[in-house]
GUVODREN-195493 format. One line per field, with one value per residue (C-alpha): z, x, y; residue number from 1. Coordinates in steps of 0.2 Angstrom, whole numbers, plus 5000, padded with zeros to 4 digits. Last residue first. Layout:
pz	(Z	...)
px	(X	...)
py	(Y	...)
nr	(NUM	...)
This chain:
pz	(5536	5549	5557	5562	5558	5566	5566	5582	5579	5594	5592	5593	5605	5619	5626	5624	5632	5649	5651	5659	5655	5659	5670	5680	5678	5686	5676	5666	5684	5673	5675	5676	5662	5656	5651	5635	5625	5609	5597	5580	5580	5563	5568	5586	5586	5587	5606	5614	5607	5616	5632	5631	5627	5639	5652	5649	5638	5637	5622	5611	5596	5586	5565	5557	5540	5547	5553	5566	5580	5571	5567	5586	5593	5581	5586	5603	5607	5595	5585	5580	5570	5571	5559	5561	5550	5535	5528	5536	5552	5555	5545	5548	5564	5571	5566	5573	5590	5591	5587	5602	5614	5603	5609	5626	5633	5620	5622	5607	5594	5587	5570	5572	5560	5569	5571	5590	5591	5584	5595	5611	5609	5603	5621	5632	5619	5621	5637	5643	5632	5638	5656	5657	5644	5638	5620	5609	5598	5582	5576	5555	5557	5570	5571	5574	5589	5582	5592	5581	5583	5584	5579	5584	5597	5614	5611	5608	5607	5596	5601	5590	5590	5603	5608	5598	5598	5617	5616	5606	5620	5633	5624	5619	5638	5643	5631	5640	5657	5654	5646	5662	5674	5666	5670	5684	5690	5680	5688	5677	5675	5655	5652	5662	5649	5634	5642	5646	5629	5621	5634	5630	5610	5608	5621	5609	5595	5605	5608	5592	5586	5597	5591	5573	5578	5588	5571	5562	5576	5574	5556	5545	5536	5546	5544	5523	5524	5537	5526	5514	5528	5539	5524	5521	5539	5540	5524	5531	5548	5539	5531	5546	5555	5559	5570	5566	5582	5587	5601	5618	5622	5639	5653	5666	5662	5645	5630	5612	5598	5589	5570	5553	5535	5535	5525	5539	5532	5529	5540	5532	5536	5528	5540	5552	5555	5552	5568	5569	5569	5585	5596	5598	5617	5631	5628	5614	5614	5623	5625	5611	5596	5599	5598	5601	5587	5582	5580	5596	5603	5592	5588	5603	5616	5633	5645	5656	5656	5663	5661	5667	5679	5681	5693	5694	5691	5704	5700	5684	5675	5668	5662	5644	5652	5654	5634	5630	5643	5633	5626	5621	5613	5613	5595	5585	5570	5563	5560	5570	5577	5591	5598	5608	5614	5628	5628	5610	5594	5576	5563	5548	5542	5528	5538	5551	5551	5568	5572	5552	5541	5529	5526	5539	5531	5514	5518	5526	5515	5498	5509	5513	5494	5493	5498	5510	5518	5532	5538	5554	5560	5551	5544	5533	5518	5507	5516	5507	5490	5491	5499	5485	5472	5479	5480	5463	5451	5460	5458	5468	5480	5488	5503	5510	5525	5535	5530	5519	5528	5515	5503	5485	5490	5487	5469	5467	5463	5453	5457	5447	5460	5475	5481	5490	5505	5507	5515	5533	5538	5525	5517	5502	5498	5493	5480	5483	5481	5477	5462	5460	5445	5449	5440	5455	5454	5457	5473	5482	5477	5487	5500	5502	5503	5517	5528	5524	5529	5546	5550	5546	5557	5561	5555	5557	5547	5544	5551	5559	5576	5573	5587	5576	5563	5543	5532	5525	5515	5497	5487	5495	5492	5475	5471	5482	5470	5453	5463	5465	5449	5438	5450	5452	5438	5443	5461	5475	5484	5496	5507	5517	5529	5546	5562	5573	5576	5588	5606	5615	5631	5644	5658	5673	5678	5694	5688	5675	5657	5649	5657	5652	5635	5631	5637	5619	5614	5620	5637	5647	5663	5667	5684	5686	5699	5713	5720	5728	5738	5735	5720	5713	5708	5693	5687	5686	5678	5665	5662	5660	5649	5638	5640	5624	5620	5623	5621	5633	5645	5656	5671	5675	5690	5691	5700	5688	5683	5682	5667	5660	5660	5657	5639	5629	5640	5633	5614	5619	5624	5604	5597	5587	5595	5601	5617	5629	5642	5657	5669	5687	5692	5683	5691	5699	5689	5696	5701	5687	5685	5706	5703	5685	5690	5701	5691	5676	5680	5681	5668	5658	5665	5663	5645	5642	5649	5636	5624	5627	5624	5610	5600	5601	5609	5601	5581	5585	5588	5573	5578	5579	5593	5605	5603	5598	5614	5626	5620	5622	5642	5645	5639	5648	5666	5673	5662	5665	5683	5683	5675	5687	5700	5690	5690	5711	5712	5701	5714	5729	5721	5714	5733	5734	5736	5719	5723	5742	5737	5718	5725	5732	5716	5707	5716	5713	5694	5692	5707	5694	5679	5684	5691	5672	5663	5660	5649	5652	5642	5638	5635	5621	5608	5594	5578	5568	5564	5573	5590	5600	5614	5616	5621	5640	5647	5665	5677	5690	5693	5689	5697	5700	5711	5715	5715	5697	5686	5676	5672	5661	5662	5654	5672	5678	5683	5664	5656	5666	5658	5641	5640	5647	5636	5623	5612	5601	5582	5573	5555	5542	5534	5514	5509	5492	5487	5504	5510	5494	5497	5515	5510	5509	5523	5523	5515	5510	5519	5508	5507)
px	(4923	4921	4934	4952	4965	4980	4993	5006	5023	5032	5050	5055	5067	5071	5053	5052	5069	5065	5048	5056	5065	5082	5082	5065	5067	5081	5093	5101	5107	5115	5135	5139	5153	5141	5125	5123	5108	5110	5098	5106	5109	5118	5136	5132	5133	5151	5152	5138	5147	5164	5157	5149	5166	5178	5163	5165	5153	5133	5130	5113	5114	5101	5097	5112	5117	5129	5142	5154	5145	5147	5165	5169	5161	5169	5187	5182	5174	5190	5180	5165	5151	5134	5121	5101	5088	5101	5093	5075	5074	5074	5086	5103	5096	5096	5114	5118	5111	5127	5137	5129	5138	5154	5155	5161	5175	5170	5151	5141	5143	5125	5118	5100	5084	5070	5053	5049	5049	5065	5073	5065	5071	5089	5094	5087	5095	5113	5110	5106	5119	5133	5129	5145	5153	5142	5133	5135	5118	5116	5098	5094	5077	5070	5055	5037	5027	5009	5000	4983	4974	4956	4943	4935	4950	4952	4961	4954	4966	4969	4984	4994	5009	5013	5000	5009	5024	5023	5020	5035	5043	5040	5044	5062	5064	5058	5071	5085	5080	5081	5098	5102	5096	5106	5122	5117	5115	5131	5144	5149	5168	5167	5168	5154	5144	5150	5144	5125	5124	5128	5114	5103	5103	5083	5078	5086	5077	5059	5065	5070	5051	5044	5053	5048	5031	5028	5038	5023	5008	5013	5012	5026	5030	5046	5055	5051	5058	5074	5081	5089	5095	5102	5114	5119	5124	5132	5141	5147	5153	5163	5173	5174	5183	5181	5193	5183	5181	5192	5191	5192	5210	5217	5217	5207	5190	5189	5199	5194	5206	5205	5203	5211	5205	5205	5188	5180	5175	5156	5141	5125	5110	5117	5129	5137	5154	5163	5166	5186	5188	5186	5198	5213	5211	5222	5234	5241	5257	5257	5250	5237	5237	5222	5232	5222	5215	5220	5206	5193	5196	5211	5205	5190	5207	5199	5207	5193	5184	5166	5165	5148	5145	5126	5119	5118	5100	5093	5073	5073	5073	5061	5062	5060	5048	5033	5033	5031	5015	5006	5017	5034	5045	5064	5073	5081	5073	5092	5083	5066	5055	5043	5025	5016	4996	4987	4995	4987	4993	4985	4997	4991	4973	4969	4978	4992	5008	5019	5036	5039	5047	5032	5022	5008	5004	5006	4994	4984	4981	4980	4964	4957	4956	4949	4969	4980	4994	5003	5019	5030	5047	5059	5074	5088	5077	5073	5059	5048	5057	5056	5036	5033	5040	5031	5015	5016	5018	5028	5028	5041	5037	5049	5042	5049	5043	5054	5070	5070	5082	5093	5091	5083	5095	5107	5101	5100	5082	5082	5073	5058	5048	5050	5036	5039	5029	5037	5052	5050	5065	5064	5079	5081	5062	5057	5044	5027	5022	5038	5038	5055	5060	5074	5090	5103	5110	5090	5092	5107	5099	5084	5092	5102	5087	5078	5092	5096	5079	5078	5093	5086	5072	5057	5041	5022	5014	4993	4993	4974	4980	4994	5008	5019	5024	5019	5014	4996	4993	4984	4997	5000	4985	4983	5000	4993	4980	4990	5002	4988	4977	4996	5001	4986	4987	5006	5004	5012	5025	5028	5041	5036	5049	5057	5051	5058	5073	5081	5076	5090	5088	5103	5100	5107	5114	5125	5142	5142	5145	5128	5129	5148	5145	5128	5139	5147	5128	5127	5118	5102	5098	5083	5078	5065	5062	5069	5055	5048	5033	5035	5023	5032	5045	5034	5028	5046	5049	5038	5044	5061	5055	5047	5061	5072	5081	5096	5098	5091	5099	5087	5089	5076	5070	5064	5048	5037	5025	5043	5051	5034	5028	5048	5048	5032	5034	5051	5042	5030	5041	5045	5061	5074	5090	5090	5085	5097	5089	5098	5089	5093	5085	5081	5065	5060	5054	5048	5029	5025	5007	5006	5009	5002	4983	4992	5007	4997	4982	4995	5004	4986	4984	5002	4998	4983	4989	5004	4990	4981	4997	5004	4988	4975	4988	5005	4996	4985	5002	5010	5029	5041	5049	5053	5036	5026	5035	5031	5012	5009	5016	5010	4991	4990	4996	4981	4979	4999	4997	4981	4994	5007	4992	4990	5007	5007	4991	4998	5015	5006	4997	5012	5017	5033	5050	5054	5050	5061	5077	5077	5075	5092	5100	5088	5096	5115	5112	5107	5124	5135	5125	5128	5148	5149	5145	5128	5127	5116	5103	5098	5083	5069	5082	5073	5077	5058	5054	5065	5061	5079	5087	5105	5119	5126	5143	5147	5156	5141	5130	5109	5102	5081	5076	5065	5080	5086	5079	5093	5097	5087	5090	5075	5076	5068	5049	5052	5052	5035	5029	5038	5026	5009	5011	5012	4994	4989	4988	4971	4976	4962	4958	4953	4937	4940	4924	4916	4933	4932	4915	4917	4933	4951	4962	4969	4956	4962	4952	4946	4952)
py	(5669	5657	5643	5646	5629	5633	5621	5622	5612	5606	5597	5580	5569	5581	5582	5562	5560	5572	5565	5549	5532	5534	5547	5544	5527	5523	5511	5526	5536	5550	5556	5572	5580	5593	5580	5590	5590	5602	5612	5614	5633	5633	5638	5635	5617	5622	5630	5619	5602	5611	5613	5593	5588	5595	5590	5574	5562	5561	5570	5574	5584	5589	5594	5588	5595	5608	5596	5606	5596	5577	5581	5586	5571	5559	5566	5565	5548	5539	5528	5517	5524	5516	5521	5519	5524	5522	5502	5503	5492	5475	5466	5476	5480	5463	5464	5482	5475	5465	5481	5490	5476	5479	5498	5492	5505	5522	5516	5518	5534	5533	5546	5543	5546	5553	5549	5551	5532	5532	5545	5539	5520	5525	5534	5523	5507	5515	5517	5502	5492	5501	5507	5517	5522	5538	5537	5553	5553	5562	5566	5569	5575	5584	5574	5581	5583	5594	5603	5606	5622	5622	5635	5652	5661	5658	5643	5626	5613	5594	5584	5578	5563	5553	5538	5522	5527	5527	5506	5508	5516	5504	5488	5497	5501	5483	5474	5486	5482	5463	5466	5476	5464	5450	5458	5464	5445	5441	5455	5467	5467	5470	5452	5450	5464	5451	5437	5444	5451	5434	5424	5440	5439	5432	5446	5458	5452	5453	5470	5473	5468	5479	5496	5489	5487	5504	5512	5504	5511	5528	5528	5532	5547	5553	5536	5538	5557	5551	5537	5547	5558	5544	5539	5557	5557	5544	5544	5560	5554	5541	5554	5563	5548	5530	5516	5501	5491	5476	5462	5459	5460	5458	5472	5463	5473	5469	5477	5487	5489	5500	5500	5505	5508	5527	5527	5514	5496	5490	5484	5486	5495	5513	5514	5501	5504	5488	5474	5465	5448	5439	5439	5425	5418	5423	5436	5451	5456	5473	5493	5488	5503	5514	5532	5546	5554	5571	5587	5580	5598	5608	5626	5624	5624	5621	5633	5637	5622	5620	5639	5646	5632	5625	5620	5600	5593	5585	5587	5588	5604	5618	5635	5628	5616	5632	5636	5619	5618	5632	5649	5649	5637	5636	5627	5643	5653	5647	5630	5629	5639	5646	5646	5633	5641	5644	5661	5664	5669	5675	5681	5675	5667	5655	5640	5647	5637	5640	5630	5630	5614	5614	5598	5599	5615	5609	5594	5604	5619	5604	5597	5612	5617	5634	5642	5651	5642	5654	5653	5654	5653	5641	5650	5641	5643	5626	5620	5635	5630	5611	5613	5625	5611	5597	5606	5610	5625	5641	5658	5669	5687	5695	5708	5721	5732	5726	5716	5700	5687	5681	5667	5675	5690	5677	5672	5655	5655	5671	5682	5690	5699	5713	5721	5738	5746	5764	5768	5781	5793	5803	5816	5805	5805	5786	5787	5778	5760	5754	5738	5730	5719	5707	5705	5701	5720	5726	5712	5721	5737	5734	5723	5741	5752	5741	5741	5759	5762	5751	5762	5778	5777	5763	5774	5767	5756	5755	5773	5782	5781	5792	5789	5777	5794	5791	5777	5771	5757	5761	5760	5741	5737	5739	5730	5714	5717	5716	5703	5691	5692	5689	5674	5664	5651	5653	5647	5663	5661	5673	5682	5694	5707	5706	5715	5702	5702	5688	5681	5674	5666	5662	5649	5645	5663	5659	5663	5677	5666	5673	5689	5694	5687	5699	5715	5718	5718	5735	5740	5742	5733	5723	5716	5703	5693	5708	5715	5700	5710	5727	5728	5741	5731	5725	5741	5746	5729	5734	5754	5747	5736	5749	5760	5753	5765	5758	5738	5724	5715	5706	5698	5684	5674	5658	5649	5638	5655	5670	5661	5656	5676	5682	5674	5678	5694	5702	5696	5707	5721	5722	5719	5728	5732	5715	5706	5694	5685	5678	5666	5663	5646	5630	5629	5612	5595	5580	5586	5598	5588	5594	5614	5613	5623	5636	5642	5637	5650	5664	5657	5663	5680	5686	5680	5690	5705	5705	5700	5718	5728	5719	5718	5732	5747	5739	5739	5753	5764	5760	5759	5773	5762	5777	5785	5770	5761	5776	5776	5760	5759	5774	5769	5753	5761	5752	5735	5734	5733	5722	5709	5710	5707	5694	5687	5689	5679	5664	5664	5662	5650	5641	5637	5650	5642	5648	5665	5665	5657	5667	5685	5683	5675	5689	5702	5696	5693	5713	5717	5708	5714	5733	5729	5724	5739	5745	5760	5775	5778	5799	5805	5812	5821	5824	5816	5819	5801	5791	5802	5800	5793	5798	5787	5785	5780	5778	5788	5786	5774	5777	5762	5763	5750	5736	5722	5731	5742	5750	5770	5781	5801	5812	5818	5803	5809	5819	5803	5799	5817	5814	5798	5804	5820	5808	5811	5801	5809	5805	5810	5811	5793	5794	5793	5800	5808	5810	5822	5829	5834	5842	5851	5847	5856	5874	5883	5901	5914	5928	5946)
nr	(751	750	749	748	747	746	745	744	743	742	741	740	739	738	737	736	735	734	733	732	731	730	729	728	727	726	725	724	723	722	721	720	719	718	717	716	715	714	713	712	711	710	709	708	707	706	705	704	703	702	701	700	699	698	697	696	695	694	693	692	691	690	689	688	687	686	685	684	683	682	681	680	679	678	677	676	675	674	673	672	671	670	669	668	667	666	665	664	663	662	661	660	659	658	657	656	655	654	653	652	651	650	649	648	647	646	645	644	643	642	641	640	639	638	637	636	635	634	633	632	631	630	629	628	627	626	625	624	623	622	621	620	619	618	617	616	615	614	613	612	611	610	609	608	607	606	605	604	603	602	601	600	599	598	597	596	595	594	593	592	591	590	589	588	587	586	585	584	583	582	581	580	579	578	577	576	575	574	573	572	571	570	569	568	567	566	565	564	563	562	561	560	559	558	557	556	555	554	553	552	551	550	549	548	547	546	545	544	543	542	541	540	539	538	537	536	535	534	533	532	531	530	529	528	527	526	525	524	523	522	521	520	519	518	517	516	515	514	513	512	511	510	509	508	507	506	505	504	503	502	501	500	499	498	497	496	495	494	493	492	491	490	489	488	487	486	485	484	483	482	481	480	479	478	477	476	475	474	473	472	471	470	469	468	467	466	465	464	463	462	461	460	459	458	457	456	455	454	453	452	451	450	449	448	447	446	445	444	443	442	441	440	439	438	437	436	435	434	433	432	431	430	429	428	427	426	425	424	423	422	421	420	419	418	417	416	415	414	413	412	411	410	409	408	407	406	405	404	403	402	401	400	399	398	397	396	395	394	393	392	391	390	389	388	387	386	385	384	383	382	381	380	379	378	377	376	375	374	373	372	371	370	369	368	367	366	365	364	363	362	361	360	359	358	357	356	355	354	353	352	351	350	349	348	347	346	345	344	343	342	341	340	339	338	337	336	335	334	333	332	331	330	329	328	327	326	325	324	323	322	321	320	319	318	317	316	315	314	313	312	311	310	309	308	307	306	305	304	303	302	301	300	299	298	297	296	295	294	293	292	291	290	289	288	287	286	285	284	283	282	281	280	279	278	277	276	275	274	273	272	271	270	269	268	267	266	265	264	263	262	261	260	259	258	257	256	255	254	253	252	251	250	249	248	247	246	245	244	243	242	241	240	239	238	237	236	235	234	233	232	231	230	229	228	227	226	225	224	223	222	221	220	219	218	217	216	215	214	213	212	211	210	209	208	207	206	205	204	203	202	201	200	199	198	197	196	195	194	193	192	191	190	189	188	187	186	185	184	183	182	181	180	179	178	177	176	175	174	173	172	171	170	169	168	167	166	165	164	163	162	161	160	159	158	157	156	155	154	153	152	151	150	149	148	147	146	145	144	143	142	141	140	139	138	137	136	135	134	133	132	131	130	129	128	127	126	125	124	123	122	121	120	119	118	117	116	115	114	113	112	111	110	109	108	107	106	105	104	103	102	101	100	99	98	97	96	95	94	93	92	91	90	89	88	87	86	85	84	83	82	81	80	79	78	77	76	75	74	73	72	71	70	69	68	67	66	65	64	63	62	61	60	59	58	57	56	55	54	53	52	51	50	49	48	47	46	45	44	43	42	41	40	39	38	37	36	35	34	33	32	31	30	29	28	27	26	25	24	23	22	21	20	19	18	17	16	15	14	13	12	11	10	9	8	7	6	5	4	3	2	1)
């Protein structure tokens, strides 16, 4: 009897030239699983922790369901004794020169380059990732990065001169994310002198295996410790006494969306269809896979949007069947929804992707800046010119021109809107683990028994405690909004006193509706603010100093009748001209800055505007800070949102009239009130971009409460009170980082 063939023969091989499976072998995985008794506890301070009577899940293959290990739950004695090494580790690590540091990062690195293959092979395993993708992409540039903080450890030891490592930092990973993410984070975390303790979810034993390798250097074992547990845990690190900072990092592994320009629409999706019936699918650990296989629950994702978006009218192309017993979903192109469509809106899970046409550059740019997420992108065309000015257009920390996906340590990455406001990567990536020198530690509750429910809900009552004395005041300011002064909504005002108790004069009492008009006022002003050149907004900033100057013998009066003597009076005036002079001469130099990464071509680094910029003034230093805290905001390109001083808002007002004639009508908008209420309506407002607060620590806790609800990034000064005359805090780095935002253009060169 003949043999029967198994496989396809030699010409049918040649005819079809498709891939045969090249499987990787994990023996070096289940062997180093096997080192722990297939049981994985936490790494912390060098060790491994395995406590009793405590809850563990099962670890298993996503593509054939086999059990590989066990997890065991952290609780929180496990992230008490995690936060407790890293304290300890903290007072030698930080106290290193960056040298010492830099040679302890490489030898990180050299680390990783040996034990390469485990740590690849035990993420595709556990990850069901594409192997290729973690062994030539996240394997090598994990290496890369270690390498490069390495060189800023040493090389940025004396430009880092004022500032000093926040500390302790907590970060918090999701169910899926990829250890590279871990190191965009840890690697600057650990180059300017913090530690980190990581809580990341169960079967996840690649950083376990990292800070393994780590702690087996001996000589600061415990910078970086990681635990595993659920996300119910993630509270109990972030508010556990001593952690400084608490990083988040969200999914990753999310789907396409594209818009596509009709004259190209009908050639586009015929070949993106093409490919995608040609990518190939099956188990992480075959080297010859274009995806690899996530497990039912990134199926059930994907299914659902699926059916979410055949119930909203769209038409949906799978490249091959979907199997109901398979763990793995085939590439699918989804086209045809409607623009309001919510499907058209939410995040579009892997391996999905939704594709819209579009006509104009305005109208992609409407559409593209229209989705709460702000990530990446990439611009793909022949006209370099209509590439650059969408990508310099879009509302994206990262925009790739005719390429995608390309990073380097060297250079800023992150987001902005609900892709959050931290950068890593370059010098931005360093300062997210940064303070100045001084700072305050700290706490994890400022107030334990603050009330977010009813914070800032009532105002206070502003009514004079007695007849009114001395002189008759002068009739009462509006709220200035829009460029022009006009009455609150609720029709009432405050009154507002002088040191000895007798009336000063009145300010308009506003509210939320007046927030509003603020706001919408500012927004209408923003795109035209935003597109002016560097040297105009350095004119304008020069021109309400020279006003300011003009207004000093009035300024001057007003801060004596506040109790300030006349010589620092006078001094602060003076001060305040110069800090508008200062930063419109900044105006002039901020903006890009051209780079050469590792890769063929430059990347632009781009410092843009947030947008719509809400500013909550302290009471003391009224005219100083309120113009320290203007100054960077406008020159950076925002439009501003001001509370002014709570005791001597009427100094701010004054400036208000130069404004009225100065600047564009909505750039600036000053609204008077109680400090509370008006904080609380500008935090829950979901159309401003950033936050910046500098009132008591009632306040700035609740600010980082609500600005949650669309992750507007937020600078609190946590009830501590800032030394606005000295220029290090009044004038420094500090503002100009917090004023705009990084944006890296990539421009690669070749075919």
């Amino acid at each position: 009897m003949a043999a029967t063939r198994a496989g396809p023969s030699v010409r049918e091989i040649f005819t079809t030239l498709e891939y045969g499976p090249a499987p990787e072998s994990h023996a070096c995985a289940l062997a180093w699983l096997e080192t722990h008794d297939r049981r994985l506890g936490h790494y912390v301070n060098g060790k491994w922790l395995k406590p009793e009577n405590r809850n563990s899940v099962l670890c298993q293959d996503p593509v054939t369901g086999e059990t590989l290990a066990s997890c065991i739950l952290a609780e929180a004695e496990d992230v008490a004794a995690a936060v407790e090494a890293a304290r300890t580790a903290l007072e030698s690590w930080s106290g290193l020169p960056g040298a010492a540091r830099a040679q302890h990062l490489s030898r990180l690195a050299k680390m990783i380059q040996k034990h390469q293959r485990l740590l690849w092979t035990l993420d595709s395993l556990f990850t069901g990732r594409a192997v290729r993708e973690i062994r030539d992409g996240d394997v090598l540039l994990a290496q890369q990065l270690l390498q490069y903080h390495a060189v800023q450890a040493h090389a940025q030891e004396e430009a880092l001169g004022g500032w000093e490592p926040m500390g302790v930092i907590g970060l918090i990973l999701p169910p899926t994310f990829s250890f590279l993410e871990m190191m965009w984070r840890i690697c600057p975390a650990l180059a300017v002198g913090c530690t980190v303790v990581a809580l990341v979810p169960p079967a996840s034993p690649a950083p376990l295996l990292l800070a393994q390798l780590a702690g087996e250097i001996d000589t600061f074992p415990g910078i970086l410790n990681v635990i595993t547990g659920s996300a119910s845990l993630a509270p109990a690190l972030a508010a556990w006494p001593g952690v400084q900072k608490v990083a988040f990092c969200g999914a990753i592994e999310g789907g396409l969306r594209l818009l596509v320009q009709e004259s190209a629409w009908d050639e586009t999706m015929r070949r993106l269809q093409v490919r995608m019936g040609r990518l190939r699918s099956s188990r992480g650990l075959d080297g010859a896979v274009d995806m690899g296989v996530r497990g039912a629950a990134a199926c059930d994702l994907a299914q659902h949007y699926v059916q979410e978006a055949q119930s909203q009218g769209a038409q949906v192309f799978q490249a091959a069947s979907v199997p109901s017993d398979s763990p793995s979903f085939p590439p699918t192109l989804i086209t045809g929804l409607p623009p309001s469509s919510p499907c058209g809106h939410a995040e579009v899970p892997w391996p999905l992707v939704v594709a819209s046409p579009f006509r104009t550059t305005k109208e992609v740019l409407a559409v593209a800046n229209g989705t709460p997420r702000g990530c990446s992108a990439s611009v793909w065309s022949e006209r370099l010119g209509q590439a650059l000015e969408l990508g310099y257009g879009l509302h994206m920390g990262t925009v790739w021109i005719n390429a995608h996906g390309l990073r380097d340590p060297a250079v800023p990455r992150g987001g902005c809107k609900e892709s959050g406001s931290s950068w890593h990567g370059g010098l931005d990536g360093l300062y997210e683990y940064l303070q100045p020198s001084g700072t305050p530690a700290r706490l994890p509750f400022l107030c334990e028994n603050l009330n977010y429910d009813t914070f800032g809900l009532a105002v206070t009552s502003s009514l004079p405690a007695g007849p009114e004395v001395g002189p008759s005041p002068a009739p009462p300011y509006g709220l200035f909004i829009g460029g022009r002064f006009q009455a609150p909504g609720a029709r009432s005002s405050r009154p507002i006193q002088d040191s000895s108790g007798n009336l000063h004069g009145y300010v308009a009492e506003g509210g939320a509706k007046d927030i509003r008009g603020a706001v919408e006022a500012a927004h209408q002003a923003a795109p035209g603010w935003r597109n002016q050149s560097p040297g105009a907004r350095a004119a304008l900033l020069w021109a309400l100093a020279a006003a300011l100057g003009r207004r000093r013998p009035v300024l001057v009066s007003r801060l004596e009748r506040h109790g300030v003597e006349l010589t620092a009076a006078k001094a602060e005036v003076d001060l305040s001209v110069r800090r508008l002079q200062a930063w419109g001469a900044r105006a002039q130099t901020q903006g890009q800055t051209l780079q050469v990464a590792g890769l063929k071509g430059p990347i632009l680094r781009l410092r843009e505007p947030w947008g719509v910029l809400a500013i909550v003034c302290p009471d003391e230093w009224p005219l100083l800070a309120f113009t320290s805290l203007l100054a960077p905001a406008l020159a950076h390109g925002n439009s501003v949102v001001l509370v002014p001083s709570g005791t001597c808002p009427l100094l701010a007002l004054e400036v208000c009239q130069d404004m009225a004639t100065l600047l564009p009508a909505g750039l600036v908008n000053v609204v008077t009130g109680d400090r509370d209420h008006l904080t609380r309506c500008l935090a829950l407002h979901q159309d401003i971009q950033a936050l910046w607060y500098f009132g008591s620590a009632q306040g700035s806790q609740f600010v980082e409460w609500a600005s949650a609800g669309n992750l507007k990034p937020v600078w609190v000064n946590r009830g501590c009170p800032r030394a606005w005359d000295e220029e290090a805090e009044g004038e420094g780095p500090e503002l100009g980082l917090r004023a705009a935002r990084t944006k890296a253009l990539w421009l690669p060169m070749g075919d």
